[in-house]
N, C-alpha and C positions, 0 to 999 in steps of 0.2 A: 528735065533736070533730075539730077543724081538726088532718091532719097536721103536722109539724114543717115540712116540706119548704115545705106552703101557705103555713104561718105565716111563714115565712123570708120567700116571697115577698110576702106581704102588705106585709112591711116593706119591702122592696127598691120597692114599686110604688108610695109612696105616703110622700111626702115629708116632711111633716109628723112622721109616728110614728118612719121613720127619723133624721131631724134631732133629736128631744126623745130615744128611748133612748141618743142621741150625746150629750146631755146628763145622761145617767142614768151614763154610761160604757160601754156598747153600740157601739158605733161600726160599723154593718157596713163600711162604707167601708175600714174596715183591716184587714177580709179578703183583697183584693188583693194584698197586701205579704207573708203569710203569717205565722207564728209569728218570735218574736225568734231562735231557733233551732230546728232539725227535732227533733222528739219522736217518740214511737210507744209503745204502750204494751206490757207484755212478751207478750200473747198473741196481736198483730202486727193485731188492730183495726184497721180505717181510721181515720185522723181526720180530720174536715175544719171548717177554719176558716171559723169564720161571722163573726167579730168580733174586735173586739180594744179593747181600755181605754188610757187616758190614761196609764198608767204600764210600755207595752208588752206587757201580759196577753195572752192569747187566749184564745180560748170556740172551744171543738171540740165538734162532735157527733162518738159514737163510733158504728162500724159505716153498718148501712141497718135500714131498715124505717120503718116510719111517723111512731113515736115515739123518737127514738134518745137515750140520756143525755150529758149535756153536763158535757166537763171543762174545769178552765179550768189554763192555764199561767202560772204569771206569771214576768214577768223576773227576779226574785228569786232564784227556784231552788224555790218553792212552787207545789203544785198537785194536783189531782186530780179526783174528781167530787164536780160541784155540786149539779147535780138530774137526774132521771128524764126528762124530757123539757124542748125548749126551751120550752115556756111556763109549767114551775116553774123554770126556771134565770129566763126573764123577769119572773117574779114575784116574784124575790129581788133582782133587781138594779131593779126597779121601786121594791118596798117596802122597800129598806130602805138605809141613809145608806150601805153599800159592803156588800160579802161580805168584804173585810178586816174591816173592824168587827165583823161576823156572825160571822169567827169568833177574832177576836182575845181572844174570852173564852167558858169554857167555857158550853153550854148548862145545863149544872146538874142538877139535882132537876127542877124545873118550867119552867125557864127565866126565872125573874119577873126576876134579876140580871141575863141580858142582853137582856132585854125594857128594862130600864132604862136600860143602856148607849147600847142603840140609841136608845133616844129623847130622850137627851140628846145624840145626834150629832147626829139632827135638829133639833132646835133649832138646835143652831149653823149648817145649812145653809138652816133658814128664814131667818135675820136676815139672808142674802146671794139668797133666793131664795124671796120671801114665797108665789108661786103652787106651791110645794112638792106640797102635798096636793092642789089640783088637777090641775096637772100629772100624777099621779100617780093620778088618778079616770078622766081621759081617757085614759091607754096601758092602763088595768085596762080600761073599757068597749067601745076599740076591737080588744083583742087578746083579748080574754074571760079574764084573770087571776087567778088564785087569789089569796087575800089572803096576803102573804109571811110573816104572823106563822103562817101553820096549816104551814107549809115549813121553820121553823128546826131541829127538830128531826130532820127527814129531810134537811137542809143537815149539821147535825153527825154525824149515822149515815155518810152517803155519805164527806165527808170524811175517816174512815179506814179508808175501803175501799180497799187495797192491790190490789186486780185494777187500777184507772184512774190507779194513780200514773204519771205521765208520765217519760218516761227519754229522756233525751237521745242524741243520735249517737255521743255519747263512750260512753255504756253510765252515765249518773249517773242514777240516781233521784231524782226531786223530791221535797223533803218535804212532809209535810204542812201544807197549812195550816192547821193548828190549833194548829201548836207556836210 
């Protein structure tokens, strides 16, 4: 399986995939600019910005190594770890109408309630974005993607893992997104 580091570059080298996960809200392009303010987390982890979203977020890989786990910060004052490597964090923001939505409501018993949630967010984003599901065939075939519905449940585990809560300059801890 492709490193995080290749993966990253695949996307950077190859206009198309980077241009549509900017659509997805991936944006590497606003990796440049850095986080909306400097974070770190308490066990002093690197973090480094690979992306950033439409409502000023940012998607951190933490440490080094091949497969490094990805938190995300958002502007809000919400955040922590997403997924285990970036191509289940890319598999969530792939498959599914936001990782706000994802976890805007609790995974559950089975998760069938926010399996339903979710898919009535997509709807609403087909009726403005009919090639939805394709779109969404082709970053899965060209980045080799897990399907995001086998992800929610280790999206809600990681979420209140307190080791990747981000903590700002001032010494504030982020919440989680789950609350």
């Amino acid at each position: 399986m492709q490193s995080d580091r290749a993966l990253l570059d695949q996307i950077r080298a190859t206009p198309w995939i980077a241009a549509l996960l900017a659509r997805f809200d991936f944006d590497v392009s606003r990796a440049a600019f850095g986080p909306i303010e400097p974070v770190q987390l308490a066990n002093g982890e690197s973090l480094e910005m690979i992306a950033g979203d439409a409502s000023g977020g940012a998607f951190m890989l933490v440490g080094s190594g091949s497969h490094r786990p990805v938190v995300y910060v958002g502007s809000e004052g919400e955040g922590g770890l997403i997924a285990a490597s970036l191509r289940d964090a890319l598999a969530l923001v792939v498959g599914l109408s936001s990782l706000h939505d994802a976890t805007a409501r609790p995974f559950g018993d089975d998760g069938s309630q926010l399996r339903d949630w979710l898919a009535q967010a997509d709807h609403y984003i087909r009726v403005d974005w009919p090639q939805l599901d394709m779109e969404r065939d082709r970053l899965r075939e060209a980045l080799d993607l897990p399907a995001a519905d086998e992800l929610l449940a280790a999206l809600h585990a990681a979420a209140v893992n307190e080791h990747y809560r981000p903590i700002s300059d001032a010494g504030d801890c982020y919440r989680s997104m789950l609350e």
